[in-house]
N, C-alpha and C positions, 0 to 999 in steps of 0.2 A: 504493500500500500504506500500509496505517495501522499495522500490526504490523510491527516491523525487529528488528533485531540478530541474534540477544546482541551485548548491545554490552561489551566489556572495562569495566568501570568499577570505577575503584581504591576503589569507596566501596564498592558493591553487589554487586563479584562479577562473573558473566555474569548479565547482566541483558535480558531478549528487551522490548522497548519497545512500549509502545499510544500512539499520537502519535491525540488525539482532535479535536485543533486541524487537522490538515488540511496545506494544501499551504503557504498563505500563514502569516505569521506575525503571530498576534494574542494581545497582551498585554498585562497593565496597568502594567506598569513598560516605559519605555526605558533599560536600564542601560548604562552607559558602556561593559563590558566585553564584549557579551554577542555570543559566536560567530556567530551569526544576524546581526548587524547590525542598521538603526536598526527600532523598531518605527513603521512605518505606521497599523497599525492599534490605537491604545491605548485599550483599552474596560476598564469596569468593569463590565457589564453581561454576564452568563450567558446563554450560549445553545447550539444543537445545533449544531456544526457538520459530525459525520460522523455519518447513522445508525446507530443499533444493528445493522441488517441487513448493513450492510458489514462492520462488526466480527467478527459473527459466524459470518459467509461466512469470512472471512479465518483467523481462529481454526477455525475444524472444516477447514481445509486443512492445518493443521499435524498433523504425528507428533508423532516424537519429538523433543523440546524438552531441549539441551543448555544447562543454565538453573540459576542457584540461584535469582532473583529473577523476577516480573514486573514492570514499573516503567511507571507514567502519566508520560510527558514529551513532549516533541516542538517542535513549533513555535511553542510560546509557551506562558502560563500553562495546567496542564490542567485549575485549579477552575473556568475559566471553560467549561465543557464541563458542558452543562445535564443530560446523559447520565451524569456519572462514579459517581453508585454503580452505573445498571444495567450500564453497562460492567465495571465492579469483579467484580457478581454471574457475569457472561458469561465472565470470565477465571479467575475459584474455580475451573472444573471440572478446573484442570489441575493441582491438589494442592498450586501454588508459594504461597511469600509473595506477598502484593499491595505495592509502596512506590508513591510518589510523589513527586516531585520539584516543590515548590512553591514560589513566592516568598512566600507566607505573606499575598498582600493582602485577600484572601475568605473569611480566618477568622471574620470577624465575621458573618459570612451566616450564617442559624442552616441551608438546604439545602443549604450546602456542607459546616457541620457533622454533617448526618445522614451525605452522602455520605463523609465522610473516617471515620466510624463501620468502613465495609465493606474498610477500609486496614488493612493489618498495620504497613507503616513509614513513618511520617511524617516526610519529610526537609524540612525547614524552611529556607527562605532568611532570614540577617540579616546585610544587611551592612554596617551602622549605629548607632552608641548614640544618635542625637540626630536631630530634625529635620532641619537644617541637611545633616550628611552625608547624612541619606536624600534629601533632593532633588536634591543634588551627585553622588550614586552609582546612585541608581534611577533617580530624572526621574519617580514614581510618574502615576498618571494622578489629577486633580484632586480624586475624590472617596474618595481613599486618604489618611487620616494614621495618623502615625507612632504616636501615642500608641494610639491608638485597635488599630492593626495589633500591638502589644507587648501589649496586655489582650488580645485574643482570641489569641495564641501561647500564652501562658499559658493558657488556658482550652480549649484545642487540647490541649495538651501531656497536662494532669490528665486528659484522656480516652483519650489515645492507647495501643495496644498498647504501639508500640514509638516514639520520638521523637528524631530526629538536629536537631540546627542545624548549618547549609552555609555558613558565612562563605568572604565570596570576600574576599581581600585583594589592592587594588592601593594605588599610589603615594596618591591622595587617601584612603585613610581605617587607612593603616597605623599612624598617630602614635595612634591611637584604641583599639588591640590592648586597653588596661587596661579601660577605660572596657565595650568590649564584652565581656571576659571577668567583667566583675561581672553586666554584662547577661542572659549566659547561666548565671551562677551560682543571678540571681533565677527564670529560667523554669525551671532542674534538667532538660537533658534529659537521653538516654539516653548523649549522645556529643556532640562537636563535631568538625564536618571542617572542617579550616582548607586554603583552596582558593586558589590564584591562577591568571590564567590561562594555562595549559600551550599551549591551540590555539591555533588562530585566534583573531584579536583584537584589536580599533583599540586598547586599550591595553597596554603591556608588563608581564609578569609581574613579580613580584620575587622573587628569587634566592632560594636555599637556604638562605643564611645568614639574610637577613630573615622567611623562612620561620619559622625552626626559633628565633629570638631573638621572635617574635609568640606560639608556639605555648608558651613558658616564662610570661607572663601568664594561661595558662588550668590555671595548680596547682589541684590536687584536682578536675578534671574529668577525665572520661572524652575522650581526645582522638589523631587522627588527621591526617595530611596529605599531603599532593598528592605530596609529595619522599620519603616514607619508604613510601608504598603503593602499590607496583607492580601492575599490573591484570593479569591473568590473558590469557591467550590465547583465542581464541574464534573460530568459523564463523559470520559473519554469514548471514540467508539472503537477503540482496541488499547487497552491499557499495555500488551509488548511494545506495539509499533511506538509509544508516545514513549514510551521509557524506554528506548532504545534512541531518540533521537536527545535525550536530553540528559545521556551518560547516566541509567540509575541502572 
């Protein structure tokens, strides 16, 4: 299955998931933190990996959809998914918001940008003010820079409906909390969710109190977090496939 949840998420609501990446996990960053584990497969490069015809088999088998959200995620980057506006158009029919959950490295692509066009909310990974930390935190894949990935976010951003930034905070780029909240000052998005990680995880979250002392550098933005946003209840319609995509 490529269609899972509603998944509970404290960001999005009940969120019913389109994972366009597939079984294995392919993606352009290997991040330190990331539930899934190490990436294998680290490409910069867009392509199909599940047809449209599955998609849309899988969706016209659904009813009713106990849902605020639909949301592109799954097992790895979903801009890399050469498919995601037709995907996008094939999930419209069901009346909900479209999001996406992206690590922001294929803004500069101008067919990523048509396809992010057919997106109601554009959730943004940043979990770095500098070079230095983005290779120390991402491990990006070679033909990703940092500078270059902060001009098209910005240019992502001025076009988008609706525009979140997803900072994940662990132990290597907490001291950085200022630095990134001026970051996110210059791009103006709609909101910022400051994240650390709660699941599964080769590194350790950081506590409530560093939490909520991180999330006081980001005055006069729109702002949210992991410790104070409790997720909603929800009937997944296959509890492996949803815990499978979310490293439990």
């Amino acid at each position: 299955m490529i269609v899972y949840g509603p998944v509970a998420s404290w960001r999005l609501g009940k969120s019913l998931g389109i994972d366009l990446i597939g079984k294995e996990k392919f993606c352009s960053f290997d991040c330190i933190y990331c539930q899934l584990g190490k990436t294998k497969h680290k490409i910069a490069e867009r392509r199909v990996f599940v047809e449209n015809s599955q998609l849309e088999k899988e969706l016209n088998g659904l009813h009713a959809i106990e849902a605020d959200v639909i949301t592109f995620s799954g097992m790895g980057e979903p801009t890399l998914a050469k498919n995601l506006g037709a995907a996008a158009r094939l999930a419209k029919k069901f009346g909900l918001p479209l999001a996406i959950l992206t690590n922001s490295s294929l803004f500069n692509y101008e067919d990523v940008q048509e396809d992010l066009a057919s997106i109601d909310w554009i959730v943004a990974k940043l979990d770095a003010p500098n070079d230095e930390i983005f290779e120390k935190i991402n491990r990006p894949h070679e033909k990703i820079k940092f500078d270059e990935m902060i001009d098209a976010i910005k240019e992502v951003r001025k076009k988008a409906k609706k525009f979140s930034l997803q900072m994940m905070f662990v132990k290597e780029n907490k001291k950085y909390a200022e630095e990134m909240a001026d970051l996110a000052r210059e791009i103006k998005p709609d909101d910022v969710q400051i994240n650390t990680p709660l699941r599964k995880s080769p590194v350790p979250p950081l506590n409530k109190e560093e939490i909520f002392e991180i999330e006081r550098h980001f005055h006069g933005l729109d702002t949210i977090n992991v410790y104070s946003s409790p997720p909603p209840k929800v009937k997944p319609l296959d509890y492996k496939e949803m815990r499978r995509r979310r490293g439990q």
